[in-house]
N, C-alpha and C positions, 0 to 999 in steps of 0.2 A: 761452345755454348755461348750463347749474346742472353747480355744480360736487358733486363726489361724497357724499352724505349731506347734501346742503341741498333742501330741498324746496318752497321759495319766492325770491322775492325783495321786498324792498318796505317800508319802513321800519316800524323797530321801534313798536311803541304806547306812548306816554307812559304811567309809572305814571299813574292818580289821586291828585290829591293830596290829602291825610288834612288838617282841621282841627285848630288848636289851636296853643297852649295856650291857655284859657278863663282869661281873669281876667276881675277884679270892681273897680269904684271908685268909692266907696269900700268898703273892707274890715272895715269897720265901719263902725254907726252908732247916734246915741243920742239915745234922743227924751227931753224932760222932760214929757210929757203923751199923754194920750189921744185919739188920731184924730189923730194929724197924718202928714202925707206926706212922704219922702224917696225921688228918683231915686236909682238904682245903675245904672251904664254895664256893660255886660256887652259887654265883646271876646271873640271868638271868630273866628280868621282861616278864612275859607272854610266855615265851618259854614251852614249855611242850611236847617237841621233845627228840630224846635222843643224848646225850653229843660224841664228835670223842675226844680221848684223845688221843694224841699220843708225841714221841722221850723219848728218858734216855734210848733205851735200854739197858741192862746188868747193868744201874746206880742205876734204880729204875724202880719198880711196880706199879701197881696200877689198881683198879678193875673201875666199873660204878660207873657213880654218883647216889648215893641213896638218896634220898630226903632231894638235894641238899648239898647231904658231898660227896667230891673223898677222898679215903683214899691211901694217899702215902708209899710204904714200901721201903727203903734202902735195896739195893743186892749188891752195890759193891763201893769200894772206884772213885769219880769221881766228874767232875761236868756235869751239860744238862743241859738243858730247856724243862721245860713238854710246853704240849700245850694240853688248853681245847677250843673246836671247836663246835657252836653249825648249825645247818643247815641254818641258815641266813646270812652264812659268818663271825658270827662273834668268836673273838678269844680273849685267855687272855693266856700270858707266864704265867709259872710258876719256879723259877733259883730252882736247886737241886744241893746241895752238900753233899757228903757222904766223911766223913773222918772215917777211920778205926784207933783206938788204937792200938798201938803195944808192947808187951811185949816182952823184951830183951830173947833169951834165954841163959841159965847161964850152 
């Protein structure tokens, strides 16, 4: 029997639930040379989209996130800000510094 103005019966459907918030760790990171590599852990609860990484260009590199590591590589003396972006808007900086050693020449 439906009661008056119900037109079904049958449980309700769960929202979807929405990812996030996206952090980063570490939140910086600082190289003293050229070509060298640092992991950066990227959390992202329920996200399972793929990652927009962008800025540092000519400062620093850096490929996909692979199950959940971006790997940062040092190209040039500077500092930026990476940015990791996941498709729900949301976003975590990342500060990069790259200092270069320098030997005197004699």
């Amino acid at each position: 029997m439906l009661l008056a103005g119900v037109t079904s019966c049958g449980p309700t459907p769960a929202p979807t639930p929405t990812p996030g918030p996206l952090s980063v760790a570490p939140s910086s990171l600082t190289f003293n040379s050229i070509g060298l590599a640092q992991p950066v852990i990227v959390t992202d609860p329920r996200f399972t989209g793929t990652y927009t990484i962008s800025g540092c260009a000519g400062v620093a590199t850096f490929g996909p996130v692979t199950n959940g590591t971006l790997s940062v590589t040092s190209a040039a003396a500077g500092s930026c800000t990476l940015t990791v972006s996941d498709t729900f808007l949301h976003s975590a900086p990342i500060a990069i510094t790259v200092t270069s050693l320098s030997v005197p020449v004699q």
